[in-house]
C-alpha positions in Angstrom: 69.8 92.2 51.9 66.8 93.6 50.0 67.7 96.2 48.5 67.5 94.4 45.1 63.9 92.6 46.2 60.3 94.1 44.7 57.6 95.2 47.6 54.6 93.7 48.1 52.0 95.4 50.0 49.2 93.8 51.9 45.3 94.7 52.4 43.1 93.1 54.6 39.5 92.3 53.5 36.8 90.3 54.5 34.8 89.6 50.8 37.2 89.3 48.0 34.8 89.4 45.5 33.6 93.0 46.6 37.3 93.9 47.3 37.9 93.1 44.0 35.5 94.8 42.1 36.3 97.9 44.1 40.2 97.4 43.6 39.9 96.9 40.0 36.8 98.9 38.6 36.5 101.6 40.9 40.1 102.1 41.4 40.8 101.1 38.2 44.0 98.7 38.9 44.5 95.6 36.9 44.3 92.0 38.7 46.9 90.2 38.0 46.5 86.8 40.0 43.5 85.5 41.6 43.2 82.2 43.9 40.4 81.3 46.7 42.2 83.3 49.3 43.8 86.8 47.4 43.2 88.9 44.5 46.7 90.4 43.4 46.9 93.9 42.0 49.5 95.7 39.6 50.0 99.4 41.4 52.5 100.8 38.6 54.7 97.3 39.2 54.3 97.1 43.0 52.0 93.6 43.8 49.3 94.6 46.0 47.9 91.7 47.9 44.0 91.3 48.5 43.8 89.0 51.5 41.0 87.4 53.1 40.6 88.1 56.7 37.5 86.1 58.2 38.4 88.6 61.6 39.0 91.8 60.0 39.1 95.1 62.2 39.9 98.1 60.0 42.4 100.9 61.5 41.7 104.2 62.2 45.3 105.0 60.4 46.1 105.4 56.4 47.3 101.6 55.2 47.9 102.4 51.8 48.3 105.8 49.5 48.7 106.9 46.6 51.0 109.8 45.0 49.0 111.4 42.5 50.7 115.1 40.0 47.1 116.6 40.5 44.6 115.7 43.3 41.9 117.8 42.2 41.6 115.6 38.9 42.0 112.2 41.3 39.4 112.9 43.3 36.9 114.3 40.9 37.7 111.1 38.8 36.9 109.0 42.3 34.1 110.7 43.0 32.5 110.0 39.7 33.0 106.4 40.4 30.9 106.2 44.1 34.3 107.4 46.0 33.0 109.6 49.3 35.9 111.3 50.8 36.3 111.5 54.9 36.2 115.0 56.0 38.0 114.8 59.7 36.9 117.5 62.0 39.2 120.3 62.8 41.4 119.3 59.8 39.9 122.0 57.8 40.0 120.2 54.7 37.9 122.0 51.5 34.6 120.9 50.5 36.1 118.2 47.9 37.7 116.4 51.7 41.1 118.1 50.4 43.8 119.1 53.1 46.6 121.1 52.5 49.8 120.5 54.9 51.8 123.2 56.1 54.7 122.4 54.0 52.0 122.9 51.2 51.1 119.3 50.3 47.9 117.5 49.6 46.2 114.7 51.0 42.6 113.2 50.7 40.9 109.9 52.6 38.7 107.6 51.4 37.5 103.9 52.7 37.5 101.0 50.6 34.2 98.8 51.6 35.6 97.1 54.7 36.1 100.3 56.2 40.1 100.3 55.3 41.4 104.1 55.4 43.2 104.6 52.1 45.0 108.1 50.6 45.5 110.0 47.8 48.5 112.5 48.2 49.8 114.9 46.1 53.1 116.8 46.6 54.1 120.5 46.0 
């Protein structure tokens, strides 16, 4: 029944304005629709949906990722930008916040500014 219908993907935030700037300067995706209640995104032609929550209460999980060819380069570029990368204990990521699977892939965490846990992954 779907299988023909585009995704849209949903983030919770509690200031759009700062969700916003943070969506689309420091992450660098283009806004596409704006109204009083949701900023919309373009992540390479999948709508991602800023929405106001006035009762937010950010997970501890990954909500939204990323697939990135080379995560060194994504998370230097990040970084330049104000991005701080979540080092987990016991994960034994590298000094960048960079863990390597066992299967060999790549994954770094980040927050956006309501606390949101968001990922950059890169497969081998």
């Amino acid at each position: 029944m779907l299988e023909g219908a585009s995704l849209m993907a949903f983030i919770p935030v509690r200031d759009l304005a700062v969700a916003r700037q943070f969506y689309s300067s420091t992450l660098g995706l283009p806004v596409t629709h704006e109204s009083p209640y949701a900023v919309v995104l373009d992540v390479d032609g999948t709508k991602l949906r800023l929405t106001q929550v006035s009762d937010l209460q950010p997970q501890a999980f990954t909500i939204a990722g990323w697939e990135v060819s080379d995560i060194e380069v994504a998370v230097d570029a990040l970084r330049s930008k104000g991005v701080t990368f979540v080092h987990y204990d016991g994960m034994g990521q590298n000094a960048k916040g960079i863990w390597e699977a066992p299967g060999g892939d790549h994954v770094a965490w980040f927050t956006d500014p309501d606390g949101n846990t968001l990922s950059l992954t890169s497969f081998d």
